[in-house]
N, C-alpha and C positions, 0 to 999 in steps of 0.2 A: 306251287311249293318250289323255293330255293332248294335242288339236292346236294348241290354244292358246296352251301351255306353248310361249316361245322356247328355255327352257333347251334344250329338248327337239332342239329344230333346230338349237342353238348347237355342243351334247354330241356328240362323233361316237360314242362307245360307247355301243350299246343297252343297257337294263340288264338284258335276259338274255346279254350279254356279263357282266356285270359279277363274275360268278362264278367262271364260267374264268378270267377273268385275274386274278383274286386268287390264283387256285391257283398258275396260273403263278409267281407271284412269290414265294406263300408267306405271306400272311397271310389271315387268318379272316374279316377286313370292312376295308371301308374304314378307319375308323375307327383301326384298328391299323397300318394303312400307314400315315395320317397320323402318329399319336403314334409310329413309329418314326423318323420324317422330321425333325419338326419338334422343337425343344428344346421343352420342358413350360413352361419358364420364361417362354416368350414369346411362347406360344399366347395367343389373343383368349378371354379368360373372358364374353366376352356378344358378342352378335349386333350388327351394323353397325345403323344407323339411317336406314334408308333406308325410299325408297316402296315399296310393293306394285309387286310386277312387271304392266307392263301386257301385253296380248297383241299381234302386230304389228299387229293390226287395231284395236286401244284408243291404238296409238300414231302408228297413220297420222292415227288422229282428233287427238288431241292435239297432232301438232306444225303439222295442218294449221291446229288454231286455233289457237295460238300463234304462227302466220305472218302473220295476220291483223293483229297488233298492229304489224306493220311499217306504216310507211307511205314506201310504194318514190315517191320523187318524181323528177323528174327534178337531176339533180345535175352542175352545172358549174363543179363546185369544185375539179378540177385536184388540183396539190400531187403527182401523182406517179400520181395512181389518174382512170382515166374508162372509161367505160361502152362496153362494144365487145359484137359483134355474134360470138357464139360459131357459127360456122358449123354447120349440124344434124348432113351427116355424121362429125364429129370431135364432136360430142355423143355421139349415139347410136355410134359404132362407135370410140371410146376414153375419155372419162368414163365413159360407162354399160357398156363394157366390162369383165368381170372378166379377160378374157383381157390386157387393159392394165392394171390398176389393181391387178392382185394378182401381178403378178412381184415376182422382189425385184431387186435391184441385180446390176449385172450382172459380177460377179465371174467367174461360169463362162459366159466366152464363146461359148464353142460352142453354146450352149442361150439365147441373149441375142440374136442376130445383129439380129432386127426389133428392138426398142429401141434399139441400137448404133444403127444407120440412122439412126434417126427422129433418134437427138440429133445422130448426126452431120450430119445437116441442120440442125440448130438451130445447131451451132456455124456452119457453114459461112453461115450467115443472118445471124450477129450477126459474123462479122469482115467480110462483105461489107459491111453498112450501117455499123458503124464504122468502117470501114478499116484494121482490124489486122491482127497478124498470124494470131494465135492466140487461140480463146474456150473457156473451160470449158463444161461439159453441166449450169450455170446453177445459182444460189446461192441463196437463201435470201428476201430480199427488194433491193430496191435502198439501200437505208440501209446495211445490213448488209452488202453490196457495199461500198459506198462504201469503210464502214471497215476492210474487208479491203485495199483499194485503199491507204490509207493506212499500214497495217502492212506490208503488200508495199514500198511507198515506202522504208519506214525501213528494213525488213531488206538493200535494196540499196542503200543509202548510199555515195556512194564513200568507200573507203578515208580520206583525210584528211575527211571530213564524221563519220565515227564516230571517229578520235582528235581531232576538236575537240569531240567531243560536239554535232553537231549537230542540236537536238529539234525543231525550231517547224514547225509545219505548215501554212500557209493554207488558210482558208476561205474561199471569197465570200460576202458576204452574199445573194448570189442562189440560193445553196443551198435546199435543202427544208429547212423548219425540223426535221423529225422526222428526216430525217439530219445534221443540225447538232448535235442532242442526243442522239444516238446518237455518234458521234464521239468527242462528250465523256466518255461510256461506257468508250469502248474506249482513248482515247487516256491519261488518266490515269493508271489502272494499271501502263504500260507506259511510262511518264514521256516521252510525246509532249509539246508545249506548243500548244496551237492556238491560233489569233491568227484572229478573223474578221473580216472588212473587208471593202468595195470595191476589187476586182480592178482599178478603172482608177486607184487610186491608191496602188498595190501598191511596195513600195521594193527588191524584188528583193535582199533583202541574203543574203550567206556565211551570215546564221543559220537560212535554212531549208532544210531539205530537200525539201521537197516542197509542191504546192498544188492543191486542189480546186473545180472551176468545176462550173458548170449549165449545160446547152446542152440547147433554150434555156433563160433561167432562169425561179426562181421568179416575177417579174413579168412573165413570159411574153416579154420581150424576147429579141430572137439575133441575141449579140453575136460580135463576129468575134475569134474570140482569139488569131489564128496569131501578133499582135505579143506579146501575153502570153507564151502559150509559149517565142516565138523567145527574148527578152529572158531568163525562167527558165532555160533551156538555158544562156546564157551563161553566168549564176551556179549552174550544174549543180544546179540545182533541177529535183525531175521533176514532172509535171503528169498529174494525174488529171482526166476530165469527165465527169461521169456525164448522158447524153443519153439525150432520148427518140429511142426507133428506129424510131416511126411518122414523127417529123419530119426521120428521116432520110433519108426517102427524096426526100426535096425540098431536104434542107439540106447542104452538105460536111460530107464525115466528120468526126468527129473526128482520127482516124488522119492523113487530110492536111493537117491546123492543124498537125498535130507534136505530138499527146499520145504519151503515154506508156502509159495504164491509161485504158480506159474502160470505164463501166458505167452498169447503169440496170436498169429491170424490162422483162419481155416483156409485161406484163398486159392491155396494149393490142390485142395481136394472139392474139384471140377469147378470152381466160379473163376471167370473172364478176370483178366486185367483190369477192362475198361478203363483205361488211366488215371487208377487210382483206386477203385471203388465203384457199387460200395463189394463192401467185403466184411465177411462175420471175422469178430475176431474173440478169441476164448479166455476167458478167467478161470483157473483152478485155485483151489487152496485147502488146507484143512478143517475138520468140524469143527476147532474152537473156534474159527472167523467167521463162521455161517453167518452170526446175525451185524458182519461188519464187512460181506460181498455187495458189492455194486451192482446191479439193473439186477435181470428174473432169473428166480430160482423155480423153474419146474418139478416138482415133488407128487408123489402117491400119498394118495388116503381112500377113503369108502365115500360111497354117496348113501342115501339115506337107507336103503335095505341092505347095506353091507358089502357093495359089488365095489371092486377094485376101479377106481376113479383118478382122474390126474388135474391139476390146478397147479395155478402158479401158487407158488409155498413164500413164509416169512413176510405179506403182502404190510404187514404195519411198518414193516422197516422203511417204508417208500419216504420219498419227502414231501408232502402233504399231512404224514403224522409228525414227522422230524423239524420238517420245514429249518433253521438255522442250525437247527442238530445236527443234520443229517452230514454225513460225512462223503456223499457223491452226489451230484446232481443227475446222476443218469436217469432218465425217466422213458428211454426207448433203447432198442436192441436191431440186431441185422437177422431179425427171424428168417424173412423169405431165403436170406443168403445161409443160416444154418441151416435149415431144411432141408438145401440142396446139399452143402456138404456133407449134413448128418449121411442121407441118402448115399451120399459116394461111399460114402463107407456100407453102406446097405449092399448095393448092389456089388461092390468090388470084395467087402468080405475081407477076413484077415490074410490068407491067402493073396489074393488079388493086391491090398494092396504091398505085401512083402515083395511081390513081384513085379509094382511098379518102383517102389523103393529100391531096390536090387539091381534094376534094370537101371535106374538113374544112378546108381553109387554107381556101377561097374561102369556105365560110359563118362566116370569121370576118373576113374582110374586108367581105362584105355587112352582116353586125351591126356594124362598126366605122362604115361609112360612114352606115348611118341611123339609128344611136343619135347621133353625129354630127350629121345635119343636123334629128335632135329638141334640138339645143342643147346637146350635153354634151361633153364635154375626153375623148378618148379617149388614154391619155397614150403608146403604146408604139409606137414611131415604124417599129421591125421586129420580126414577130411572125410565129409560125406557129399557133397553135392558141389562145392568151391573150390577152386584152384587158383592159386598167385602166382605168375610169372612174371620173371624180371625180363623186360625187352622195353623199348625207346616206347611210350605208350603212343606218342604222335604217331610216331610212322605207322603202328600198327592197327591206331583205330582211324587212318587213312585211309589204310588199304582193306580195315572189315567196314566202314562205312559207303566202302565201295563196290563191296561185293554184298550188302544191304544185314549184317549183322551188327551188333551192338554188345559191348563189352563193357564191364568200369574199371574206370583207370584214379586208382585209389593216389597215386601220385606221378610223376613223369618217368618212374621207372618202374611201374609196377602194373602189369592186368589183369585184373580179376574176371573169369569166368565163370559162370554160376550156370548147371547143367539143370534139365528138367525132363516132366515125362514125356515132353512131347520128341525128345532130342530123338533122332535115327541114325543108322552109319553114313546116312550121305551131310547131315550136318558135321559130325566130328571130323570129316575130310575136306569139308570147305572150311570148319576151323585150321585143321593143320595146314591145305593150302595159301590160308592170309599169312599163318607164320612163318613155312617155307619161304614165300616171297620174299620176307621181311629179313631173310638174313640166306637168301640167296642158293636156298636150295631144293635138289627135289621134294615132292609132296610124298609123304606113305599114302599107301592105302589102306583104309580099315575094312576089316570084311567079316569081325567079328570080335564081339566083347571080352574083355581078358577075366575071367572069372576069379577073381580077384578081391581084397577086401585092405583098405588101408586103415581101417578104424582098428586102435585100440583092443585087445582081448578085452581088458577091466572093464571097456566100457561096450561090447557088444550085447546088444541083450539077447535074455534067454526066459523072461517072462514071457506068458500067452498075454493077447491081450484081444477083445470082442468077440469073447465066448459066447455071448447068448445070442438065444435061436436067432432074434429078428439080424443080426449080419452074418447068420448062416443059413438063409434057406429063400432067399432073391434074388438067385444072379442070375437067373436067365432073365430076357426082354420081358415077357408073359409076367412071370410072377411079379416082376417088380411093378409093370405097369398096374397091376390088381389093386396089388400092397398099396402102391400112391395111391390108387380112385379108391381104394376101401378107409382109406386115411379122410380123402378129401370130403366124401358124403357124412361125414360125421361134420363136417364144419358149414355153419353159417358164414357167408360168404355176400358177397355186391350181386353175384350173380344169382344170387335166389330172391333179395327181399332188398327195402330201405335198411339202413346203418344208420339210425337220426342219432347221432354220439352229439352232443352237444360241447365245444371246443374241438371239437376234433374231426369235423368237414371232409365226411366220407362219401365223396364227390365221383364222378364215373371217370375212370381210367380208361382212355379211351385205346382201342385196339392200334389204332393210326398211330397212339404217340407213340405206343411200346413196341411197335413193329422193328427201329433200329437197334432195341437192345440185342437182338439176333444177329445182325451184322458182322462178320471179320473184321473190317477193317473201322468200326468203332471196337470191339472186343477186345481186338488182338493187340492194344496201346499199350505198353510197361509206362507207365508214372514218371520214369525219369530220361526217359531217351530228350537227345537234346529238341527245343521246342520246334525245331521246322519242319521232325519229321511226324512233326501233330497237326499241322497247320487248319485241316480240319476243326478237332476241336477246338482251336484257339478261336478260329473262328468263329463257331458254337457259344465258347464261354463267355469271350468279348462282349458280343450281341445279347447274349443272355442279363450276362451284368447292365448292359446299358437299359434292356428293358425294366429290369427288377427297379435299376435306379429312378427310370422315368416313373415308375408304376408306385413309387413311393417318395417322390418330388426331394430327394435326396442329390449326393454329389458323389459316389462313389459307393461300391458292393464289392466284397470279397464271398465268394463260394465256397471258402474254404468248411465252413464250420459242417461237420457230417452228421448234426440232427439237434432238434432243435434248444436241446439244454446245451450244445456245445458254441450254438449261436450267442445264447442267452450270455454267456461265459466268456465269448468272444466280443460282446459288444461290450462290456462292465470291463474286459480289458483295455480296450480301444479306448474310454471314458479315463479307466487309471491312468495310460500310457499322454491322454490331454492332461490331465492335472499336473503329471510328474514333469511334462517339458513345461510348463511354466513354473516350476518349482515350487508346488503344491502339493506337495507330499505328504502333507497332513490330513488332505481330504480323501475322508475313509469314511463317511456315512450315507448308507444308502436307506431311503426314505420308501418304504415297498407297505403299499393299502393293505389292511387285514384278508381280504377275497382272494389276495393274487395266488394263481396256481405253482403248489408246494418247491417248484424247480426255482422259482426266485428267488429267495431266502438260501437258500442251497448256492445258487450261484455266485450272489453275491459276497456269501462268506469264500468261497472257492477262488474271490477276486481280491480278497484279503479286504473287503471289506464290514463294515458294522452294522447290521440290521437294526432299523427303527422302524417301528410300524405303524402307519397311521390306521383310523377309524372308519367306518363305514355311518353315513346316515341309515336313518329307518327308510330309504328309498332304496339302499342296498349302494348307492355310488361314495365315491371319496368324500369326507369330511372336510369340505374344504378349509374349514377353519381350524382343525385340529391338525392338517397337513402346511396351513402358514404358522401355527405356531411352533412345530415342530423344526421346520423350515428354518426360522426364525433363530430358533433356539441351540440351531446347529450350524447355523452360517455359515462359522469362519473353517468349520469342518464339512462343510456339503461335499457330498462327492456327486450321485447321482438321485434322481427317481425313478424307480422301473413299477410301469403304469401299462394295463392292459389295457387294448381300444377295439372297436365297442368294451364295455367292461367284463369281465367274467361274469357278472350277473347279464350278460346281453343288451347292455343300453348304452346308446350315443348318450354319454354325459354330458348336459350343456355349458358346465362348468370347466370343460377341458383345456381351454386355451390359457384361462384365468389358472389353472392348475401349473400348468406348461410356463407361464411367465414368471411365477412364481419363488418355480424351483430356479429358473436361470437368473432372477432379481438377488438371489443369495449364492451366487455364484456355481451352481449344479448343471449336470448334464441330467438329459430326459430321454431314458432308455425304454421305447416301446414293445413290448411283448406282443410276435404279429402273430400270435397263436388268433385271433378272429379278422384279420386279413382280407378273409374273403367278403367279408363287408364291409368295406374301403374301395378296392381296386374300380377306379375310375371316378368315384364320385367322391371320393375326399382321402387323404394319405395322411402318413404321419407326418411330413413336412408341413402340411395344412395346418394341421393340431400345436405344433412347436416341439416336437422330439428334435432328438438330434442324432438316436442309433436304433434300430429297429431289426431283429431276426425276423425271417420269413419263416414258416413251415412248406418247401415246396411240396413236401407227401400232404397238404392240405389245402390252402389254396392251389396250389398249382400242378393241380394234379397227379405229383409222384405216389404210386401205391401203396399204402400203408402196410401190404405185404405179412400180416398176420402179425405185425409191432416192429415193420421195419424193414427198408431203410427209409431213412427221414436223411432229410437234408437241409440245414440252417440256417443261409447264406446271412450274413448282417447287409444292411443298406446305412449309409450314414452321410452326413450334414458334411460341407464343405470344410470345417476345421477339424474332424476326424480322419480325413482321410490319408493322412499320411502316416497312419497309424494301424491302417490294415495290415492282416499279417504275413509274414513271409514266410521263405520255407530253406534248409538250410543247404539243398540239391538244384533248387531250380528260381529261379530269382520271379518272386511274384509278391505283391502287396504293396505298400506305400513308401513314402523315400526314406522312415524314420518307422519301419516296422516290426511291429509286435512278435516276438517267435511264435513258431505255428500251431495254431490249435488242432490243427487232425495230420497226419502223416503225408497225407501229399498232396502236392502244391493247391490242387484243384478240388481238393476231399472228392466224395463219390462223383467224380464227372461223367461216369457213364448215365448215371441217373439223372443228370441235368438234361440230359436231350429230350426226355419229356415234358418238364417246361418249356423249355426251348419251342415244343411243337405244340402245345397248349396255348402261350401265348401267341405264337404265328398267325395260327390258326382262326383263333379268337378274332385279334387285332383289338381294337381301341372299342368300336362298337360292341364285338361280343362280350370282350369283358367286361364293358358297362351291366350288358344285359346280364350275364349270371352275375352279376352286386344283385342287381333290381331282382332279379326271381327268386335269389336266396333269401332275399327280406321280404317277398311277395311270399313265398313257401311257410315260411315263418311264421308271419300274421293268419296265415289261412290257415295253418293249421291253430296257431292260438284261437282263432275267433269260432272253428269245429268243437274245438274242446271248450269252448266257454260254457259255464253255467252247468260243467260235469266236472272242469276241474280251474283251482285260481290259478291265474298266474301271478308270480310271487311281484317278479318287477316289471316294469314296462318306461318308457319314457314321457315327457313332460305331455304330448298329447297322444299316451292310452299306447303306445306303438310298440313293437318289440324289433329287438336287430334282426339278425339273421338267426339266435335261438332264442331260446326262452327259457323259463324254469317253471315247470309248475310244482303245488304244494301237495305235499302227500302226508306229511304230518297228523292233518284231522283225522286221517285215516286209524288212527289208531285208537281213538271209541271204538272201531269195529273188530280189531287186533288183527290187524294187516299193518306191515312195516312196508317199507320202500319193495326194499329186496323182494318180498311177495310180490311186487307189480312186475320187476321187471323177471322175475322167471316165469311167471303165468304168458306174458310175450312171447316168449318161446313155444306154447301151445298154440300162441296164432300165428305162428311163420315168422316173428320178430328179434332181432339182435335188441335188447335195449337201450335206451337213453342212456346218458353219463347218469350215474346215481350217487347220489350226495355230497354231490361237489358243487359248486361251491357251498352250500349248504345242506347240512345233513337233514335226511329226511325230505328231500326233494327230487325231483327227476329234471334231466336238464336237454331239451329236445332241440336239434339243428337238421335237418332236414333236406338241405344246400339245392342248387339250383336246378340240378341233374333229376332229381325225382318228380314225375310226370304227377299230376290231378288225379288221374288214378291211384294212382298209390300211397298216396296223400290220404287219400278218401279212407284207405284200405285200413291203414294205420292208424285214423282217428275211429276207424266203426274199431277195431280192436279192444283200442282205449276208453271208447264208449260203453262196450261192450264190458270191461273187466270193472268198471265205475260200477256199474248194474251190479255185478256180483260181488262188489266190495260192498256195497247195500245193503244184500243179503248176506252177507258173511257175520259172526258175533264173534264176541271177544270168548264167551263161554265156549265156544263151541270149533276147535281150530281143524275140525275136519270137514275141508273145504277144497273146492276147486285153487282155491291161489294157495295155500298154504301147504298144499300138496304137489303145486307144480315144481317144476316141468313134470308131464305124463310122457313116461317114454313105450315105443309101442310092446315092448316085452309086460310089461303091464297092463297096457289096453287089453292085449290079446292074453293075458291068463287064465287058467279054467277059473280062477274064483278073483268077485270082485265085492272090494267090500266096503265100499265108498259110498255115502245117502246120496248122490247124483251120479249121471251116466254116462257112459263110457264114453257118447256122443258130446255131451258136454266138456268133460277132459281133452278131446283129445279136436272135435269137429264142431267147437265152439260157434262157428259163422259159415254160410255155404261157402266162401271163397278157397276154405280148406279144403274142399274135395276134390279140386284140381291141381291143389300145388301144396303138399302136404311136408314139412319138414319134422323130423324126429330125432327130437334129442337123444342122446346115447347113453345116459347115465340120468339121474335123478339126480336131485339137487346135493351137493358136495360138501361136505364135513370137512371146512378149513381148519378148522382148530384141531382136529384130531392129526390132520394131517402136517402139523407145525410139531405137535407132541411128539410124533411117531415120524421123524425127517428122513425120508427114501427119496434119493433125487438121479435114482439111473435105474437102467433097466435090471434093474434084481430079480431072482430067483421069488417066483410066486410064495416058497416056504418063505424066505425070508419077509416079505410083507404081512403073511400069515401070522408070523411069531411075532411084529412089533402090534 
């Protein structure tokens, strides 16, 4: 045995598995499985060009020198991002966790309850310091907030503001400039008009609908905006602010000025820099918007005997029921990174953190006062964390780029300093020693903070805010480490069992790649320090892109896009931005198969394009004759087609190429959705097929952790005429020569996440990634051909094969009156997360299995499903007291004095002996969605109050 070999570690099938399960299926070698799977046509005729795989121990070395090239300075450059102080317990016992970082989204509540929690303190943390009503379980970044904020605005239009056609949107110019240019992004396609300006000279007219502020803003001022607001209200304009929520704890909410939608990042309260991302960032707004918020609403309801239960809330508003309705494409969040924030506020408390907030005001009032009396124009009359002073900004970020601080310099006479928690008295004296130098005089000394406040009376607050128990009663180390492991043993997680999610390739995250999220000197990067002193990651990113490209026979990759609907969105712009430089601006029809997953139709219109939707054969693949005539029929308007490969049903369509030529004979681009990715890499790509733009999901193929629904990361790959159309960014010059404005906030979207691709592929190299293609469609068929003749599979391809998942049928099941849903919670009584369920078709289970899960466990998962076939048997429509229809069994149940169910306890709960060594128990009973959409509680409330709804 290779120990060296990662593939080895990667691969869960040993390879004296490897021959049984050939039998199982029915072919003679690998080999033969492949070429029955795959069309001949669009197999890869040569091997990837890629490095030599390294070993973990070749690549610990490697990235550790590679680290090296950073130079971690300190960085008071603001703009949205500053350096906070990651508390160790929520290091080590939820970053460094696989029991947190390898759930997946918490769809099956019962088996979710600790993540629920954890966000449901996050929401309850971000409507506390905003002052709203209601927060989602956190977005993507704060830009991309912002312009969700603004499309929320428009879709609520009053009634006469949308028959006058009212578009315009204000902007302050106090805004962050990278969500000033994202905006521009979003709002064009969707024929917003935005108008940027000073808010205090604002004309309040019928032609807008809506306006976006900064509290406080980019030149660090906080300004009082409740007369803005009031005045906008009058002319039924709504009002977005997107605020920091460290400075809210010292400054009025937004909520009480009388906004409407606030937003902003959590990145402050403990998660890394990591230059850029990822980073949670917050949606608040009021209960009339509830059913028009973006990504997940965490909310309270009962589970089936009446115990206070948590689920994600308002689930039909997603876009899979919306599908061109829908008004956001978000279909993922930055769970992992609210969890850790929610937690900062657990462990720091409101106390804790008034006193880190305090501590940052005053040390920017101290540097205000004796940069000051060294002679300089400190210009910002109220401020919480920022400071502007006029001095030569060359000479002075000569001499702090020499003494290794970092400052922005908003123009040639102006430097902005932006203070954080980590600042001490020996930093504020090497700030005032640069600027002594700089005009020639002694340094003070600071040796203590001047207790002091420049903010506003009107606007200092005097609200409480995270009253309830859970941020008062965990700030020692002990209690909080509890609070997390009592959190985390409620969740099904990688490290208990398989996750066969079918689309969504919950693959092992290996310890090797995530070891450098820990690192300082990956950490400690601000997003916009100039690029040489990242050279590191540049070089990371570079290499990275060029893999992704090689790995999808492509001519160019932006990283930018921060998950994978903002890919989706990012590639259908890259395709607008080709039509429009040939002066094609008519083409606006995007051609998207009935099956494709709900974020397509959602993007597309987000692209300002027209959805048409082609047909499905009774084989479940594209229509191809109702897709040329469609084609056809929209020619001189084609814009693109976005085509899933394998298909959402799980089958290499042999019609693909013919598909693909098709759409480019009538002048269209061919946007591939690489949500199934992982069965491609190495043996056939989208360039093979004839796409021309393709999103990755690296949280799925390529191993980034799905982290309880997040962070994902997007990246597009695209064809040699797209590439000058990648996007840029409007702080750091990055994307093509003719680029698109930026779809996530910075330059590189979550670059800190990328180093685990990065060390995935390395690692791999050309032959391992072949090999997990091949296991994942060896995994696939093996468990298809266990479950044959107990359950059908719905589609397969031309000889009998399935991809890498499959679907099987659950439907007959309903002569015995078991629905889907009964399968997959009775899973949960045999140690199992379940399959995707009713996606792509309802009434089906959709099983992917990926390369990582060994034969054992394979095994483990089919006797399961054997096993609940048998009791689906037994079960009658007459009679729904039953082992499935009763699950999940939680053990507050098993173990009651009375039990009154015609089967036994052993049966409920120790269905097969593999349970009596590794036993998972769900924590609640299965969950009453609807009661709990009736009755909307989405923060930590007073127990009377859920009582009384």
């Amino acid at each position: 045995m290779n120990t060296d070999s990662f593939a080895l570690r990667h691969i869960g099938p040993r390879p004296s598995d490897l021959q049984s399960m050939l039998a199982t299926i029915g072919a003679d070698s690998l080999e033969q499985l492949i070429s029955e799977t795959i069309p001949a046509e669009i197999r890869l005729n040569q091997k990837l060009h890629l490095d030599k795989p390294m070993s973990e121990v070749e690549f610990a070395d490697h990235i550790n020198a590679l680290s090296e090239n950073n130079q971690v300075y300190k960085s008071f450059i603001g703009l949205g991002y500053h350096r906070s102080s990651t508390p160790a317990p929520i290091q080590r016992n939820i970053l460094e966790n696989p029991g947190w970082y390898t759930a997946y989204t918490p769809y099956q509540a019962e088996i979710a309850q600790g993540r629920l929690e954890a966000l449901l303190n996050y929401q309850t943390m971000v409507t506390d310091l905003t002052g709203m009503e209601l927060a989602n379980a956190s977005l993507l970044d704060e830009s991309t907030a912002a312009a969700e904020a603004m499309t929320l605005l428009f879709a609520v239009r009053e009634r006469a503001q949308k028959k006058a056609n009212v578009v315009k949107f204000f902007v302050s110019e106090e805004v962050l400039p990278q969500t000033r240019a994202l905006l521009e992004t979003r709002a064009i396609p969707i024929g917003i008009e935005l108008v940027v300006g000073d808010h205090r000279e604002f004309d309040f007219s019928t032609e807008y609908f809506g306006a976006l502020l900064q509290y406080p803003g980019t030149s660090g001022i906080t300004f009082d905006y409740k007369s803005f607001i009031t005045s906008a209200h009058a002319m039924e304009i709504k009002v977005a602010v997107a605020a920091d929520p460290l400075s809210l704890v010292l400054l009025e909410s937004p909520g009480a000025l009388g906004a409407d939608v606030v937003v902003g990042t959590t990145q402050r309260f403990g998660i890394p820099l990591g230059y850029g991302g990822p980073h949670a960032a917050y949606f608040a707004t009021r209960e009339a918007f509830k059913r028009h918020i973006p990504g997940r609403i965490i909310g309270v309801t009962r589970d089936t005997d009446g115990n206070r239960a948590l689920r994600m809330a308002l689930q039909t508003r997603e876009q899979h029921i919306k599908r061109d309705k829908a008004t956001s494409n978000i279909c993922t969040a930055q769970v992992l990174l609210a969890v850790m924030a929610g937690m900062y506020a657990v462990y720091h408390g409101p106390e804790g953190l008034r006193d880190i907030a305090t501590k940052v005001h005053r040390a920017t009032v101290t540097l205000a006062y004796h940069l000051e009396a060294l002679g300089y124009q400190q210009l910002n009359e109220s401020y919480f964390d920022t400071i502007r002073i006029k001095a030569d900004a060359n000479h002075i970020k000569l001499i702090a780029e020499a003494n290794n601080l970092n400052f922005y310099y908003p123009d040639a006479e102006t430097v902005s300093i932006a203070l954080n928690e980590t600042v001490n008295l020996d930093d504020l004296n090497n700030i005032l020693s640069i600027f002594a130098e700089a005009n020639s005089k002694d340094a003070p000394t600071v040796d203590r903070l001047i207790e002091k406040s420049s903010l506003a009376t009107s606007l200092q607050r005097n609200t409480e805010f995270l009253t309830h128990d859970v941020f008062n009663c965990y700030h020692s180390e002990s209690e909080l480490m509890r609070y997390i492991k009592r959190l985390e043993r409620k969740d099904l997680s990688l490290n208990h069992s398989m996750i066969p999610l079918g689309s969504c390739t919950m693959k092992l995250n290996a310890a090797s790649e995530m070891l450098p999220l820990s690192d300082p000197n990956w950490v400690n990067i601000h997003p916009f320090v100039p690029v040489e002193q990242a050279l590191g990651y540049q070089l990371v990113l570079k290499k990275l892109e060029e893999q992704l490209t090689e790995i999808t026979g492509f001519a160019g990759t932006s990283l930018q896009p921060n998950s994978g609907a903002q890919g989706e969105f990012a590639g259908l712009m890259v395709i607008r931005a080709y039509h429009h430089s040939r002066g094609d601006h008519h083409r606006d029809i995007c051609l998207i198969p009935s099956s494709a997953h709900g974020t397509n139709p959602a993007s597309a219109v987000m692209a300002g394009m027209k959805v048409v939707v082609t047909k499905a054969d009774e084989h479940g693949n594209i229509d191809v004759e109702d897709l040329r005539e469609k084609a056809i029929a929209h020619k001189d308007n084609l814009a693109a087609l976005m085509v899933t490969y394998p298909s959402t049903h799980g089958v290499y369509e042999s019609a693909i190429r013919e598909i693909t030529g098709i759409i480019h004979e009538y002048g269209g681009q061919v946007y591939m959705d690489g949500a199934n990715m992982n069965a491609q890499v190495a043996l056939t790509n989208p360039g093979a097929i004839g796409a021309d733009v393709c999103h990755l999901n690296l949280h799925k193929t390529f191993a980034i952790p799905h982290g309880g629904g997040g962070p994902g990361v997007g990246p597009i790959c695209v064809a040699e005429q797209l590439v000058p159309f990648l996007p840029g960014n409007p702080l750091i010059e990055t994307g093509g020569t003719d680029a698109i404005s930026p779809i996530s906030a910075a330059p590189w979207g979550s670059a800190l996440a990328c180093l685990i691709s990065y060390a995935y592929i390395s690692m791999l190299g050309e032959s391992g990634l072949r090999k997990s293609t091949e296991y994942a469609i060896l995994n696939a068929n093996y468990i298809k051909e266990r479950l044959s003749g107990h359950y059908e599979t719905l589609y397969t391809g031309e000889q009998g094969r399935a991809a890498h998942e499959m679907i099987i049928d659950c439907r007959p099941f309903k002569e015995h009156g078991i629905e889907v849903t009964d399968i997959a919670k009775r899973l949960m009584d045999y140690g199992f997360h379940a399959p995707t369920v009713s996606f792509p078709v309802a009434g089906t289970i959709m099983i992917e299995p990926t390369e990582s899960e060994s034969k054992a466990e394979l095994d483990r998962f089919c006797d399961a499903m054997i096993s609940i076939r048998k009791e689906i048997e037994a079960a009658s429509k007459d009679n729904p007291n039953n082992p499935l229809k009763n699950s999940p069994h939680t053990l507050q149940m098993v173990t009651a004095d009375t039990w009154e169910f015609p089967y036994s306890r052993q049966t409920a709960a120790y269905p097969l002996d593999y349970l009596n060594d590794n036993k998972f128990w769900p924590t609640v009973r299965r969950v009453d969605d609807a009661y709990g959409d009736r009755n909307l509680i989405c923060t930590c409330a007073p127990i009377e109050e859920y009582m009384e709804a």
